[in-house]
N, C-alpha and C positions, 0 to 999 in steps of 0.2 A: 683338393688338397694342394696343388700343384700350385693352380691358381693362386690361394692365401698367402703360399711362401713365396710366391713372384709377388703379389702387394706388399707384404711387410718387407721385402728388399728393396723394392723400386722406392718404395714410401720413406725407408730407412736412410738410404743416399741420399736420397731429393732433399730430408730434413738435414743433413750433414753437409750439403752441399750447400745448400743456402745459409747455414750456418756460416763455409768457410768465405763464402763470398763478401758478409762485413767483419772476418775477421782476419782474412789474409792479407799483410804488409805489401804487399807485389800487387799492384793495382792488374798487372798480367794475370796473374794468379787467378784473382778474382772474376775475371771476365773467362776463363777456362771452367772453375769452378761454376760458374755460372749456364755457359752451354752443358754442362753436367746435368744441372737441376732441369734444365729445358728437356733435354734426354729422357731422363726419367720419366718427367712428369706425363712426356710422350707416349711410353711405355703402359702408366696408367690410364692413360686414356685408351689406347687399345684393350689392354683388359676389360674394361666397362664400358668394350662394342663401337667406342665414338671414334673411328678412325680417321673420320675426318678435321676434328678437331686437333690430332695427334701431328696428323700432314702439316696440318695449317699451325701450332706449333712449333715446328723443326723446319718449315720454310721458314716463315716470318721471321719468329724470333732468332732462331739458330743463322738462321742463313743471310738473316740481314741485321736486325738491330743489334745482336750481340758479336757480329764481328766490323761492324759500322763503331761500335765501341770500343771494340779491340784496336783496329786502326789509329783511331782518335788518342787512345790511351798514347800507341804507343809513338803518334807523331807528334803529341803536343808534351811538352815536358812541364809537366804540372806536380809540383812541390804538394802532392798529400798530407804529408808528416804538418806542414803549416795548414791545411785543410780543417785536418784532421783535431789540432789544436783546441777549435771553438766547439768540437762536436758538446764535452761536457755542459755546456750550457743548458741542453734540449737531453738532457737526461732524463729528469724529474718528470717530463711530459712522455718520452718513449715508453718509462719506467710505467706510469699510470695507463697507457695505451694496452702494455701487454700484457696488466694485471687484468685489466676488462679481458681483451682476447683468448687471455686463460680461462677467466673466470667462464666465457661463453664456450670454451670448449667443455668445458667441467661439469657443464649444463647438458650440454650435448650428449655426452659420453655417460652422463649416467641420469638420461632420461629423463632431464625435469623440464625441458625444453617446453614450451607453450604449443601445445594441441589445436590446431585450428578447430572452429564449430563445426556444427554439422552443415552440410549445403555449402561449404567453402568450394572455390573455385579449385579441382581437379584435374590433373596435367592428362590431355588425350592419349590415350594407347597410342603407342609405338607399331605402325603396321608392322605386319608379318612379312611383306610379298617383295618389299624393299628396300635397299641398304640406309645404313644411314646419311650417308654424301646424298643420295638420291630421296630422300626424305626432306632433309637439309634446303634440297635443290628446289622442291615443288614449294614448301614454304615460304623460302623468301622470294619468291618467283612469283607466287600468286596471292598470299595473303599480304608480305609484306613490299610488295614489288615497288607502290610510291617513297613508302620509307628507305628501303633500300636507295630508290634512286637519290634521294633527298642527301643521302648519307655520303653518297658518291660524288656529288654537285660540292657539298660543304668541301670535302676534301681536296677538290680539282682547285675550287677558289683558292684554297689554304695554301696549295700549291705553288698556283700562278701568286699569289699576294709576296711569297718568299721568296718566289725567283725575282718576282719586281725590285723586293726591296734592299737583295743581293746587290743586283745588278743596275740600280737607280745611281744617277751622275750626282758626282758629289767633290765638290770642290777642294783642293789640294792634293788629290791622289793621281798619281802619274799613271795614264796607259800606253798600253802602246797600241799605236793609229799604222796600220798597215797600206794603207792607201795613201795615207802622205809618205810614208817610206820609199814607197815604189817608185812615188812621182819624183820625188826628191832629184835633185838636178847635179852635177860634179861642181857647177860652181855655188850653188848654196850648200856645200859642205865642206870646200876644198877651198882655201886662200893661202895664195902665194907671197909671203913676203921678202924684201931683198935688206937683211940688217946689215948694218955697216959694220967696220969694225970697231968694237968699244963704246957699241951702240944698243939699249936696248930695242926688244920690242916694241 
């Protein structure tokens, strides 16, 4: 009983929350409302035993993209309200999107959803003897151990390819050279002149 009334709340936020996140004016607002929805949906996942997924939730997103957002909001001053303008364009397509996403919840919710045959592919029992972070852990460790690394390599590249093209030389932008500064001499920066009077430079 306990449980049900913790899902229809945690569930009930999370949908209000993500609600206020395209509809709050305060692009701040929205990125608060947003770690909200993350919270929650954290919370859900604990319910339904996957605590690991809950961690790895409230790290990641909580703990880095949604205040990597926050930051960004709030140091670059980006005129929304003109953004925001063109949105009406992609109505008509949003509008058709969440007719489907209803309609499939509609399906869901009262059972007409498509029954796989018989002999369809079955998801393994859930050992008993151990958690599920250590479940988690023996899986992608040994069945998917080359994919995982495959997945690690893509990302390292993705990486190094951004730091590159950050930091790639590029003509007219001024840096500053630290090692010529230092060398830098008093007479290549300092000149003496003697003007006369009524004389310019």
């Amino acid at each position: 009983m306990i449980q049900a009334i913790c899902f229809y709340v945690f569930a009930a936020i999370t949908i209000l929350s993500g609600f206020m996140v395209i509809s709050a004016r305060n692009p701040v607002h929205s990125v608060l409302f947003l770690i909200l929805a993350f919270f929650n949906a954290a919370a859900l996942f604990l319910l339904m035993g996957a605590e690991f997924l809950a961690m790895i939730l409230v790290i990641v997103y909580v703990g880095a993209v949604a205040v990597l957002f926050l930051f960004v909001v709030m140091m670059l001053d980006i005129d929304f309200e003109e953004l925001r303008k063109g949105a009406t364009r992609y109505l008509p397509i949003g509008a058709l999107i969440g007719v489907v996403l209803l309609a499939e919840l509609l399906l869901i919710m009262l059972g007409l959803g498509v029954t796989p045959p018989e002999g369809a592919a079955v998801a393994a029992p859930a050992p008993s003897d151990v958690t599920n972070t250590q479940a988690l852990g023996q899986i992608l460790y040994t069945d998917y151990i080359y994919l995982f690394q495959a997945a690690g390599m893509i990302l390292l590249v993705a990486m190094i390819g951004a730091i590159v093209l950050t930091h790639r030389t590029r003509k007219g932008v001024k840096k500053q050279n630290i090692s010529r500064q230092v060398k830098r001499r008093r007479e290549d920066a300092v000149e003496i002149r003697k003007v006369q009077p009524g004389q310019g430079i």
